[in-house]
N, C-alpha and C positions, 0 to 999 in steps of 0.2 A: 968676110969669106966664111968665118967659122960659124959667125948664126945662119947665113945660108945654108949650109950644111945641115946643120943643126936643126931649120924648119924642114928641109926635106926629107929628114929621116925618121923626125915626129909624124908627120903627115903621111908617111908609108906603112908608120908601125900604127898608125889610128885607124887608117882603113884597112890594116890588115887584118887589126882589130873588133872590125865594124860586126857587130852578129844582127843582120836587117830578119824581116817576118819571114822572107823565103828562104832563107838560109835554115828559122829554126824549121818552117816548116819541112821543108827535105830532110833535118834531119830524124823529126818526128814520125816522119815515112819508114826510113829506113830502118830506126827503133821498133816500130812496130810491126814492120817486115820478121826483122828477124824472133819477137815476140811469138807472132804467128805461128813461126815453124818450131819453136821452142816446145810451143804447147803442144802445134800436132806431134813430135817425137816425143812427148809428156801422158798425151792420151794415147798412142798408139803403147806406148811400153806398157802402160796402166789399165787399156783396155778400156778404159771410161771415159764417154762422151765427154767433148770440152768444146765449150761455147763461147765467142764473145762478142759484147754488144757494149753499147756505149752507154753510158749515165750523166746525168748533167752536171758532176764535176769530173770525169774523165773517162775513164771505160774498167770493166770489168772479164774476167775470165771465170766462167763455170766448169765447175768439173776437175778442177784442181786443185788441191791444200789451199787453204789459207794465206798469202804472204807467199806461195812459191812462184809466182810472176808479180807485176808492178802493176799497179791498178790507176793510175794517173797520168797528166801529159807534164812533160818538163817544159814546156814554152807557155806562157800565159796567153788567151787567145786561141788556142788551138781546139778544134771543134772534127765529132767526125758525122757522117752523113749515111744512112743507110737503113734500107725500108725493114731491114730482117739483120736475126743477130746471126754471127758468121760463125758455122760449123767445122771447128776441126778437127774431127778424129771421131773416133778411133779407124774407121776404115783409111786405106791407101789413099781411097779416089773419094775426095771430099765435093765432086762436080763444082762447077764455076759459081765463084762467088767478087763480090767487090764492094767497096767503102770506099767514099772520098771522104780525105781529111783538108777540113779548110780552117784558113786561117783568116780569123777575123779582129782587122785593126784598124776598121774607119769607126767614127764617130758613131754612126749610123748602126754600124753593127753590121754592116755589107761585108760577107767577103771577099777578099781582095784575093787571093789564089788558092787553087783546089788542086791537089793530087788526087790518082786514082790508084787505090792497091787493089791489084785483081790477081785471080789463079785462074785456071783452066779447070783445075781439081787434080791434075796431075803434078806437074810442077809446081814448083816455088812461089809465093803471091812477089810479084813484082810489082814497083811503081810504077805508071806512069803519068804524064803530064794531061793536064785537065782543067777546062775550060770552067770559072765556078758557077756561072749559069747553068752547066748542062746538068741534066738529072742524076 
């Protein structure tokens, strides 16, 4: 009775444990969500343009000191997508912009799931969910 116990309570704290690719990627959303607005309250106090776009080991922000945002992804895999680097700030109304961040963990290098962080240019760049084929 007592390794019974014992297996089901291992096996609840492993999967509770479990950190799969969609998990980092949501949380790499999220991170970079709030990064976003960081900046634009960074460029608006500051009054100078702040830009960011991606590099091929993580992404970058223009327009800011040195080291006063994060310049990398914390998940291995994690990729972002987008035809133009995303402006924010210093004006209010930044007009609509969007990046999908996908996470790539097949063999192949295909990826397996994509979010989309979009703004209107008025509010907040929110997540949401996104199909990784779509453009």
């Amino acid at each position: 009775m007592v390794l019974a116990i014992t297996a089901v309570a291992t096996g609840g704290v492993s999967l509770a444990l479990r950190d799969n690719a969609d998990t980092a990627l949501e949380r790499e959303s999220q991170r970079l969500v709030v990064l976003f607005e960081s900046a634009r309250a960074l460029s608006r106090a500051s009054g100078v343009p702040v830009y960011w776009r991606p590099t091929d080991s993580g992404f970058v922000f223009e327009g800011v000191p040195p080291k006063a945002l994060p310049a990398g992804w914390l998940a291995p895999g994690t990729a972002a997508r987008t035809l133009k680097r995303i402006q924010l700030g210093p004006e209010p109304i930044i007009g609509p912009q969007s990046v999908d961040l996908i996470s790539v963990v097949s063999p192949e290098g295909q990826p397996q799931r994509s979010l989309r962080l979009t703004t209107d240019g008025i509010r907040p760049f929110v997540v949401q969910a996104n199909q990784a084929g779509q453009p």
